[in-house]
Backbone as CSV, one residue per row, in Angstrom:
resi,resn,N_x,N_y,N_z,CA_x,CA_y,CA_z,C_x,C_y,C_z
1,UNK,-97.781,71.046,-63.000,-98.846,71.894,-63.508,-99.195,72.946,-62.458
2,UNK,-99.525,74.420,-63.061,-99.842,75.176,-61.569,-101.356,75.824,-62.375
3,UNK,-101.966,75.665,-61.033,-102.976,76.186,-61.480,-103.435,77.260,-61.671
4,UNK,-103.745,78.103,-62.579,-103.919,79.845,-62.348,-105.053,80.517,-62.271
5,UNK,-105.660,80.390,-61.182,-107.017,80.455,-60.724,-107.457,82.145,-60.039
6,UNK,-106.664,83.134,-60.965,-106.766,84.283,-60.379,-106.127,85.201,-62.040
7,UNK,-106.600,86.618,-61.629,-106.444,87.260,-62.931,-105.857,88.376,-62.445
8,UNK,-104.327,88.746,-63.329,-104.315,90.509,-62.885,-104.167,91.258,-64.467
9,UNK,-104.001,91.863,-63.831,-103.566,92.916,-65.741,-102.705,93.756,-65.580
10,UNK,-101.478,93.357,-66.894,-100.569,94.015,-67.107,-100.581,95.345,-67.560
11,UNK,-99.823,96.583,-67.445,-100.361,97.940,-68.773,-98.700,98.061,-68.882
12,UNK,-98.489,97.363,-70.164,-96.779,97.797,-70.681,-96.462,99.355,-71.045
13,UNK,-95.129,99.650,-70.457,-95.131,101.127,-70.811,-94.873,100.897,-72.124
14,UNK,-95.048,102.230,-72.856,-95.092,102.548,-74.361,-94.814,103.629,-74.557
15,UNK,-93.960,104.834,-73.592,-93.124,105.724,-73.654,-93.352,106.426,-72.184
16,UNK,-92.812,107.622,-72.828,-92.575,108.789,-71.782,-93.891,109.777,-71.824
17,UNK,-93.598,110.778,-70.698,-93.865,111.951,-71.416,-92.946,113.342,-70.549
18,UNK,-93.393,114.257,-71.227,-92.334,115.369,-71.222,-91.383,115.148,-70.099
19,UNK,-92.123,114.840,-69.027,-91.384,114.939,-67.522,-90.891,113.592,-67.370
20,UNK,-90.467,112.516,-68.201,-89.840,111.568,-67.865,-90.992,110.083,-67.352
21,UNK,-92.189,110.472,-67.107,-92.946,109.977,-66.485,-93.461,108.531,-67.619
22,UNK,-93.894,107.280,-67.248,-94.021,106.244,-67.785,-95.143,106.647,-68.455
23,UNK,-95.667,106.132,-69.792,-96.606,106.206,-70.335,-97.472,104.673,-71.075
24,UNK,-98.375,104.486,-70.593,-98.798,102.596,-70.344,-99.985,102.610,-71.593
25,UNK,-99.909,101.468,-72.247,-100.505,100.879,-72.824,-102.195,100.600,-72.013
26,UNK,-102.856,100.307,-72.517,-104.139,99.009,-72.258,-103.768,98.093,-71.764
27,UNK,-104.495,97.916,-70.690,-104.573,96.641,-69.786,-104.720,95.735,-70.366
28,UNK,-103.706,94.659,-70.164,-103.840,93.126,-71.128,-104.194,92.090,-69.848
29,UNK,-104.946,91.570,-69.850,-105.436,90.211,-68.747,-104.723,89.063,-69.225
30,UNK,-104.257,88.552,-67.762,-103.451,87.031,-67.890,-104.020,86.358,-66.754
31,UNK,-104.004,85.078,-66.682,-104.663,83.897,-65.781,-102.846,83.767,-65.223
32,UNK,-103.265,83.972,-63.864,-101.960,84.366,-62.842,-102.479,83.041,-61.585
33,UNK,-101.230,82.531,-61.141,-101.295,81.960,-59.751,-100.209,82.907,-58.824
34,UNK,-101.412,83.742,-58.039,-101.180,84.980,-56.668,-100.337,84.264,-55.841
35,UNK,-98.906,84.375,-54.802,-98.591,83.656,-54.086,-98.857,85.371,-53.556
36,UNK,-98.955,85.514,-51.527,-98.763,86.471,-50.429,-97.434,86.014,-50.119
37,UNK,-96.490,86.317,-50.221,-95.350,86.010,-49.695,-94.058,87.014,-49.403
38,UNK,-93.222,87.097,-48.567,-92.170,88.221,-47.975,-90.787,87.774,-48.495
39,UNK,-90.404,88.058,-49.677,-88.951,87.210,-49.937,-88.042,88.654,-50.693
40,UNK,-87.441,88.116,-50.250,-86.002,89.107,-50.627,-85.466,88.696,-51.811
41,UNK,-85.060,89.798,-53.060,-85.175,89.418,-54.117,-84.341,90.697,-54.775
42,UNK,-83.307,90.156,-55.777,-82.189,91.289,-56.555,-83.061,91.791,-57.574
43,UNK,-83.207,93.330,-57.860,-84.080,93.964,-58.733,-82.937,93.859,-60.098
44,UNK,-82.969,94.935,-61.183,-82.224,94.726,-62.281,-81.331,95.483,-61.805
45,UNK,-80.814,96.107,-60.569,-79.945,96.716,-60.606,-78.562,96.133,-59.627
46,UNK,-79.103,94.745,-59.339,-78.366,93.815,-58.934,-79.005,94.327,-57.026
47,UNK,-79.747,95.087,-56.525,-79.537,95.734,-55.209,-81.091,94.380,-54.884
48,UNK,-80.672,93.892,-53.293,-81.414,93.524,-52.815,-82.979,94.305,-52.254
49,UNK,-83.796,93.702,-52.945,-85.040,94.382,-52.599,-86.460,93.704,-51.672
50,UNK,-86.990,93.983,-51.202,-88.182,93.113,-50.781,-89.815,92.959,-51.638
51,UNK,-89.912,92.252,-51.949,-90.880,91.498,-52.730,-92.180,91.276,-51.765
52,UNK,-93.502,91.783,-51.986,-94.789,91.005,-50.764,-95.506,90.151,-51.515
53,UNK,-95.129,89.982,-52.640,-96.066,88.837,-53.361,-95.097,88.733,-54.871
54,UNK,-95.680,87.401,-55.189,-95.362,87.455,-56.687,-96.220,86.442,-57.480
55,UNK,-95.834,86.894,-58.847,-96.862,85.833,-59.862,-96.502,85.058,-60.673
56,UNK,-97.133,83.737,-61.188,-97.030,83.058,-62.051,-97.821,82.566,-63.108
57,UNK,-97.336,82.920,-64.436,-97.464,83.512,-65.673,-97.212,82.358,-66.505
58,UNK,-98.568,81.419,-66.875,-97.904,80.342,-68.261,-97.466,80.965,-68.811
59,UNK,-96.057,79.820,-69.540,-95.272,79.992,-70.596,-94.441,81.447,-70.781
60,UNK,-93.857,81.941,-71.753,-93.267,83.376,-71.218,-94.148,84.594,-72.210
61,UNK,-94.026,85.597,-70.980,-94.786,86.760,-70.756,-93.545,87.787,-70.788
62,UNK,-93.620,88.586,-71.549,-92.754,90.309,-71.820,-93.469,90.710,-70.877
63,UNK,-92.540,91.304,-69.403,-92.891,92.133,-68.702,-91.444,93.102,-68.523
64,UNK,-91.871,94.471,-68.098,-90.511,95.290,-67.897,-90.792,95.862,-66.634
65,UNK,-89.318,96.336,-66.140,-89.426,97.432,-64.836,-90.683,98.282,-64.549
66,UNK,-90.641,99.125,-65.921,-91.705,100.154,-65.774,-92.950,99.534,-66.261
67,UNK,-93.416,98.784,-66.232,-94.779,98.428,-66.522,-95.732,98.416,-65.191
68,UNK,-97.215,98.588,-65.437,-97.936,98.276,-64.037,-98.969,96.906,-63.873
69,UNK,-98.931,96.606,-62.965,-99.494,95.277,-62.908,-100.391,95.276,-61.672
70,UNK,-101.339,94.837,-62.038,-102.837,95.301,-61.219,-103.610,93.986,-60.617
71,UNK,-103.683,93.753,-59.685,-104.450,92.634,-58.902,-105.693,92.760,-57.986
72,UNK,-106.890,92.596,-58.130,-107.871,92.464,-57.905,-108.121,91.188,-56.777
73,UNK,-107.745,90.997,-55.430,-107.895,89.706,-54.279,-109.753,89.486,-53.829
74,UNK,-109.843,88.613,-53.843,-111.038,87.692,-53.308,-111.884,89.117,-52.826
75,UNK,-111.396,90.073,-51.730,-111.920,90.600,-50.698,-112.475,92.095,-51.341
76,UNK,-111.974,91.957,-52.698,-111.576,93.321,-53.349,-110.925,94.640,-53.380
77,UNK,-109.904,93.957,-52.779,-108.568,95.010,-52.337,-107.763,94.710,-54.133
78,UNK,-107.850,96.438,-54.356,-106.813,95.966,-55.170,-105.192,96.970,-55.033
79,UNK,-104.485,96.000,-55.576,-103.002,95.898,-55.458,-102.629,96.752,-57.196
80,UNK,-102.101,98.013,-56.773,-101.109,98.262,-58.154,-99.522,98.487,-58.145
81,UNK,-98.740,97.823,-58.371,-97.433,96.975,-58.024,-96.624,97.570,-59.535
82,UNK,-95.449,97.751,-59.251,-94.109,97.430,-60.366,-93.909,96.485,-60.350
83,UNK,-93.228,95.671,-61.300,-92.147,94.652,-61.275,-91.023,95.144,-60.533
84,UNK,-90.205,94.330,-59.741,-89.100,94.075,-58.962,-88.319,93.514,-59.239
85,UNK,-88.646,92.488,-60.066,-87.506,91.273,-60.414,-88.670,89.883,-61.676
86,UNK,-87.668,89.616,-61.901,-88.773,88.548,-62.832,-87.776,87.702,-63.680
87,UNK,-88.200,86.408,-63.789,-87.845,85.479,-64.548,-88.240,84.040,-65.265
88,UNK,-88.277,83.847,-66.335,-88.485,82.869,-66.585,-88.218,81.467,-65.973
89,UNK,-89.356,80.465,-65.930,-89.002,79.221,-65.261,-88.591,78.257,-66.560
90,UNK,-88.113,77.394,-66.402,-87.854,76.522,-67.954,-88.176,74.698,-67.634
91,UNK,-88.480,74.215,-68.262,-89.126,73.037,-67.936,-87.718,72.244,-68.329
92,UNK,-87.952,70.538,-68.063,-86.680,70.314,-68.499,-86.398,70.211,-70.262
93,UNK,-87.314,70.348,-71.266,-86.568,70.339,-72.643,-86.080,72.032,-73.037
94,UNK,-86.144,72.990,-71.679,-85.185,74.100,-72.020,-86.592,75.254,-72.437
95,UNK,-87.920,75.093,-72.429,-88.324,75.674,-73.207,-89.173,76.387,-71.735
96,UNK,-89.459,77.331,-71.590,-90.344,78.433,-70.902,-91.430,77.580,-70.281
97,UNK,-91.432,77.289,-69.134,-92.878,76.945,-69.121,-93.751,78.089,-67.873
98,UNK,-93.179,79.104,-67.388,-94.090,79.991,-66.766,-93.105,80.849,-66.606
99,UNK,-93.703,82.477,-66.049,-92.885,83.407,-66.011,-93.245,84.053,-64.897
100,UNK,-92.213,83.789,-64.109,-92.624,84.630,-61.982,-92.298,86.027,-62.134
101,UNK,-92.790,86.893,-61.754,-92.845,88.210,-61.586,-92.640,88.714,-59.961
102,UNK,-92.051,89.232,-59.766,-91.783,90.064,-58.000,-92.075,90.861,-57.819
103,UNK,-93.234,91.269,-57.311,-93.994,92.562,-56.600,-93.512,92.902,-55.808
């Protein structure tokens, strides 16, 4: 069981605009467990990247490259991050049980 004792918010892109530039949805709130951590991690383009934190997401969560993901810490620093890398965890009957994200 992990506990998710912290909140960030996703804004999924939902197009372009003229100049190519991401265009984001409304902030959707999810109950996240924050790890601070320095790990090296393959983005979608197979290239090794560095990661300073990442999250964990009951059950599975649609997140993409271009989406933004927003974290609010204890101290009130906030963090606005891409995805880097991300994947589903699977429990053992195969089925999703959280979804890590790489900042």
């Amino acid at each position: 069981m992990i506990i998710t004792n912290q909140i960030i918010q996703i804004e999924h892109k939902t197009g372009e605009n003229k100049y190519g530039e991401a265009i984001h949805g409304p902030p959707v709130q999810y109950e996240a467990r924050v790890t601070d951590k320095i790990e090296e991690v393959k983005n979608q383009l197979g290239k090794e990247v560095v990661s300073n934190m990442h999250f964990l997401l009951k059950g599975l969560v649609k997140v993409g490259y271009d989406d933004k993901v927003t974290y609010i810490n204890e101290n009130g620093d906030v963090f606005v991050r891409k995805p880097l890398s991300y994947e589903p965890k699977r429990g053992l009957g195969g089925q999703t049980v959280y979804t890590k994200v790489y900042c």
